[in-house]
C-alpha positions as CSV (number, residue, x, y, z in Angstrom):
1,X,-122.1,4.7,168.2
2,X,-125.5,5.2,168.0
3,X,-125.9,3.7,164.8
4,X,-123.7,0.7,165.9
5,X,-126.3,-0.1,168.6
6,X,-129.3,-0.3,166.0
7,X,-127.2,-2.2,163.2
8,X,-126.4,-4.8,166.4
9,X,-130.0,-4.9,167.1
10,X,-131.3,-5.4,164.0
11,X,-128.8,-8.0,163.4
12,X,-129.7,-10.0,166.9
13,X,-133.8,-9.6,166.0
14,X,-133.6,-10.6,162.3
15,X,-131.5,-13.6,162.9
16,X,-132.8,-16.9,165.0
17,X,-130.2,-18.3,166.6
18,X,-130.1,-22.0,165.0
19,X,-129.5,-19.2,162.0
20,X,-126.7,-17.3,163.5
21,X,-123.9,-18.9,161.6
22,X,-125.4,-17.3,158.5
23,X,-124.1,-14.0,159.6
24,X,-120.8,-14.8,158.6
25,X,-122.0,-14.5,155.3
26,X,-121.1,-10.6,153.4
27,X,-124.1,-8.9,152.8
28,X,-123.5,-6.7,149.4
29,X,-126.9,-4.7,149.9
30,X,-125.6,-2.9,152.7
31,X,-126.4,0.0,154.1
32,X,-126.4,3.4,152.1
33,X,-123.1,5.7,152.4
34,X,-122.5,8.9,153.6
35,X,-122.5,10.3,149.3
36,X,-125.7,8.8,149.1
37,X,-124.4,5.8,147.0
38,X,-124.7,2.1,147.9
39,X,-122.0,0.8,149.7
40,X,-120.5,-2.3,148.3
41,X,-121.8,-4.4,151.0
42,X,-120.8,-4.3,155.1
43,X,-117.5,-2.5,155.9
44,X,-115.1,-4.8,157.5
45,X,-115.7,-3.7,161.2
46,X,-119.4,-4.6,160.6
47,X,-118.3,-7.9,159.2
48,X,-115.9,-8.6,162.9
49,X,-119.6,-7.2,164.5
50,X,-121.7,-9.7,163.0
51,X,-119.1,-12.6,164.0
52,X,-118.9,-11.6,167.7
53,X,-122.7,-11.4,167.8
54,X,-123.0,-14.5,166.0
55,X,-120.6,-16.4,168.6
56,X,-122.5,-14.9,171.3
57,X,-125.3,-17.5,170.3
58,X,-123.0,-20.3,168.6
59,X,-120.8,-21.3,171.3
60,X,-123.3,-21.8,174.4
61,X,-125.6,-23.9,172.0
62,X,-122.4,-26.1,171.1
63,X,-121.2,-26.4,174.8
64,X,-125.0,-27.6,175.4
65,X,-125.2,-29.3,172.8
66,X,-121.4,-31.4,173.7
67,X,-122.8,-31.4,177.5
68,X,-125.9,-33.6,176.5
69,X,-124.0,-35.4,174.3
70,X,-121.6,-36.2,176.5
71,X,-124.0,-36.9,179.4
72,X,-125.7,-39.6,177.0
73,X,-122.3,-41.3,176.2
74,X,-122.2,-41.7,180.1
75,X,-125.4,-43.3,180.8
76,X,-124.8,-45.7,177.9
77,X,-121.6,-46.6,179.0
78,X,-123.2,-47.0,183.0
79,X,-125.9,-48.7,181.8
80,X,-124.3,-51.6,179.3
81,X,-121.9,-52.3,182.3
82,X,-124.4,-52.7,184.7
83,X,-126.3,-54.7,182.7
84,X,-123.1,-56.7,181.4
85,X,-122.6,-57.1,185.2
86,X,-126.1,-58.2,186.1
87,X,-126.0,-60.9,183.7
88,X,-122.4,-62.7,184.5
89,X,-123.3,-62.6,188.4
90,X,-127.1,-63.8,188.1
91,X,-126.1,-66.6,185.3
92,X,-123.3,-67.6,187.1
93,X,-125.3,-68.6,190.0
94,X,-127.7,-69.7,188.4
95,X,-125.0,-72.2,185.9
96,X,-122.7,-72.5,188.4
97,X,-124.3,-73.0,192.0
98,X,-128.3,-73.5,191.6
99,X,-128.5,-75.8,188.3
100,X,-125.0,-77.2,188.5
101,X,-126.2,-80.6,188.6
102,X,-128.9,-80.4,186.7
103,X,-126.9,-79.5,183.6
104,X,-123.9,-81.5,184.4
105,X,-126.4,-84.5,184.5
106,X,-128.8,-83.6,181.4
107,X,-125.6,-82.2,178.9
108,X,-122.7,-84.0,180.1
109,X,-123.1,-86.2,177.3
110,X,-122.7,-83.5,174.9
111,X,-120.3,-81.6,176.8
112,X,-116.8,-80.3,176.0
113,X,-114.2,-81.9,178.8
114,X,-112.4,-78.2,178.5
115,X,-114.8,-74.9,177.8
116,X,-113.6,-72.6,175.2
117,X,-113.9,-69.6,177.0
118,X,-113.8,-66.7,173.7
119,X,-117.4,-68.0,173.0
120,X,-118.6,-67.0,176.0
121,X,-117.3,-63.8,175.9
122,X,-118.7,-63.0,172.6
123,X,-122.0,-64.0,173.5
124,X,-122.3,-62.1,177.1
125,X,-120.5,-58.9,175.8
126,X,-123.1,-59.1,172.4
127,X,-125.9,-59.6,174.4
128,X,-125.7,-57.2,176.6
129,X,-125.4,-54.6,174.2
130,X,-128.2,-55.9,172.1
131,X,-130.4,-55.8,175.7
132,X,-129.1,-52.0,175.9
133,X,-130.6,-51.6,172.2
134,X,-133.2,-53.1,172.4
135,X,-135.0,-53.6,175.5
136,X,-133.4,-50.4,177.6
137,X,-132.4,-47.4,175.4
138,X,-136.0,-46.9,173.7
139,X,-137.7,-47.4,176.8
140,X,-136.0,-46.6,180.0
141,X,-137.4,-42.9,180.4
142,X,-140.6,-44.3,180.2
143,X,-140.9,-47.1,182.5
144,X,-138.1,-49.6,183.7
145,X,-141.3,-51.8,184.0
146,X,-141.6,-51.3,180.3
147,X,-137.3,-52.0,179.8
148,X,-138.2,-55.5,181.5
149,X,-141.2,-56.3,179.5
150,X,-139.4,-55.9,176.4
151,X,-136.4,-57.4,177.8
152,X,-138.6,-60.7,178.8
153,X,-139.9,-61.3,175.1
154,X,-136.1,-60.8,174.4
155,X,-134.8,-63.0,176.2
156,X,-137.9,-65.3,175.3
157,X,-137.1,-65.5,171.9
158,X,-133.3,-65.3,172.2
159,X,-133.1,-68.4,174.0
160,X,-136.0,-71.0,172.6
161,X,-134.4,-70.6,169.2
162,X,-131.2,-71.7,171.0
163,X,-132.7,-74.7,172.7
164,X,-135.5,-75.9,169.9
165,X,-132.5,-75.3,166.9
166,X,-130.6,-77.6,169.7
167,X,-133.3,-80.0,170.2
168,X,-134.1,-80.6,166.4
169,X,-130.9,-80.5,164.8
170,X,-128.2,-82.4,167.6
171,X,-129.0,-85.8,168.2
172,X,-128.5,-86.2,172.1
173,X,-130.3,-83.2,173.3
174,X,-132.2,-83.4,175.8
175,X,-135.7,-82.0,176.2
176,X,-135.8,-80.9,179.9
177,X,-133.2,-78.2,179.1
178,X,-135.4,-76.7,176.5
179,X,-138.0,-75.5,178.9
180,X,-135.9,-74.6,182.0
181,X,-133.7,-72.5,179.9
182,X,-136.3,-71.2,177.9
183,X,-138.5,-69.7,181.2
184,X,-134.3,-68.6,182.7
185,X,-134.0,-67.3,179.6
186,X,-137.3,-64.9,180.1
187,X,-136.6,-64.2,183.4
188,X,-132.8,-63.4,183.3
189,X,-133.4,-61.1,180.3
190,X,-135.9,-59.1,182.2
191,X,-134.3,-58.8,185.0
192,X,-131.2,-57.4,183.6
193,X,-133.0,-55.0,181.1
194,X,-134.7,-53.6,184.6
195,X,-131.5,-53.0,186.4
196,X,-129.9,-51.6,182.8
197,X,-132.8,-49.1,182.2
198,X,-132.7,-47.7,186.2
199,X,-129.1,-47.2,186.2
200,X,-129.8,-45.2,182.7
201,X,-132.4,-43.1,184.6
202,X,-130.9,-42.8,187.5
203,X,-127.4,-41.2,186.2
């Protein structure tokens, strides 16, 4: 018993524990035997020692490691909807109730008479993720200042290629929808980056 307390010990000390899977492995310069010859390497009850021992270390460094892992799925997953969210409710209003007119007045000419509504989804659904990437993921710990600042430039260049592409390739554009949409575009973007990157704290 004795000596199956030290061989346990020695085992636990000489292995880290990001090493312990290498104690499945058969050693073949075991220990000496009883004759004084060299045993051909550990007996089979060391072998089912140096497995349990091993397992003590493997599986609550897997169950931590699958508990982070799974704890990062869920913020992602909080944080994209939020910010998927954020984006259809604040550009709704903003399309739909504040700038109504305006839009109606400036791109009716170049307007469908019925919206194509898988588009749209495309766009909001791909956006969002790409302000997740982007703008929130690498940045939220730090600062959801910092989420919003990146988000702004974002959302800055986002939508003036959209408008000035527009503007120089459709005849019909307008002009005044360039800039509007552009500074909305700024704004929106940082908004929802900010709301994205607190949820991802937060959770």
């Amino acid at each position: 018993m004795i000596k199956l307390i030290s061989f346990l010990k020695n085992i636990t000390a000489t292995f880290p524990k990001e090493m312990a899977i290498m104690m499945y492995r058969i050693d073949h310069t075991g220990p000496k035997s009883h004759d004084g010859g060299a045993q051909e390497g550990r007996t089979i009850f060391e072998y089912h020692c140096v497995v349990c021992v091993s397992m003590l270390y493997i599986v609550p460094e897997y169950n931590k490691f699958g508990k982070i892992y799974y704890m990062e799925i869920i913020k992602s997953i909080k944080s994209y909807i939020s910010i998927l969210l954020a984006i259809l409710v604040l550009d709704g209003i903003w399309l739909g109730i504040i700038m109504k007119d305006f839009y109606l007045s400036e791109l009716g000419p170049v307007m469908r008479d019925s919206v194509i509504i898988w588009p749209l989804v495309v766009f909001y659904f791909s956006y969002a993720l790409s302000v997740f990437f982007i703008a929130v993921k690498p940045f939220a710990l730090k600062s959801s200042k910092v989420s919003a600042i990146y988000g702004a430039w974002l959302g800055f260049a986002g939508y003036m290629t959209f408008e000035l592409v527009n503007y120089g390739l459709i005849a019909g554009w307008p002009f005044a929808p360039v800039f509007v949409d552009i500074v909305w575009g700024t704004v929106l973007t940082a908004v929802i980056s900010y709301v994205g990157a607190s949820v991802y704290k937060r959770v």
